[in-house]
N, C-alpha and C positions, 0 to 999 in steps of 0.2 A: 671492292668488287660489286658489281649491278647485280640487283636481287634480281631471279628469275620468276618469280612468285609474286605478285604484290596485293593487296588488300584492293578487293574488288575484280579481283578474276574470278573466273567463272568456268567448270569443269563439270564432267559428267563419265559417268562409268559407260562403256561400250555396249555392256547385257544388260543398265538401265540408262536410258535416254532421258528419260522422263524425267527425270529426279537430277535439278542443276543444282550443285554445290555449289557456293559464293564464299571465296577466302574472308573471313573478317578478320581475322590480324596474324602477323607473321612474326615470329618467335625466333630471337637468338639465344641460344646455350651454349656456353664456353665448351667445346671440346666436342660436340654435337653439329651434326648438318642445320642448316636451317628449319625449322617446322612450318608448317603454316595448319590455323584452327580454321576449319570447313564447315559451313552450315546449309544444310536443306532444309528450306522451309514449306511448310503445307501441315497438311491434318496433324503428324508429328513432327517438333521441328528435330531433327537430327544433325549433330555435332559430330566431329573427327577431328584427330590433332595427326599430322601426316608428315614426312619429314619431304623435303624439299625434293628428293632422288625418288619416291615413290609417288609422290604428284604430277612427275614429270615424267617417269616412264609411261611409255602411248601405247604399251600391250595394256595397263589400267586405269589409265584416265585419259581424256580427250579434252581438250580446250571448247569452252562452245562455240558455236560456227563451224568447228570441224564437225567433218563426216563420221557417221559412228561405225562404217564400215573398214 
């Protein structure tokens, strides 16, 4: 199966723009969706391990380049 995720995507939340998440690596677990570990970097860097079905739903994350409307 093609990963829909891959290491070097780049996402953002709809009610924050500003703040682009960059996948750095993407997680298999026996018996688990795929994960993928998200970082924003700036003044704090902040980290999230997300599973693959809530990175992709577009009511909370957007791909960058998409519109955040």
């Amino acid at each position: 199966m093609a990963q829909a995720i891959k290491c070097g995507d780049k996402f953002f939340r709809p009610e924050a723009p500003a703040t682009i998440w960059n996948v750095e690596r993407v997680i298999d677990m026996p018996g688990l969706p795929q994960h993928a570990e998200i970082v924003a970097y700036g003044l704090r860097t902040k980290t999230m391990l997300l599973s693959e079905t809530a990175l992709l739903d577009h009511r909370m994350w957007k791909t960058y380049g998409e519109s955040a409307a």
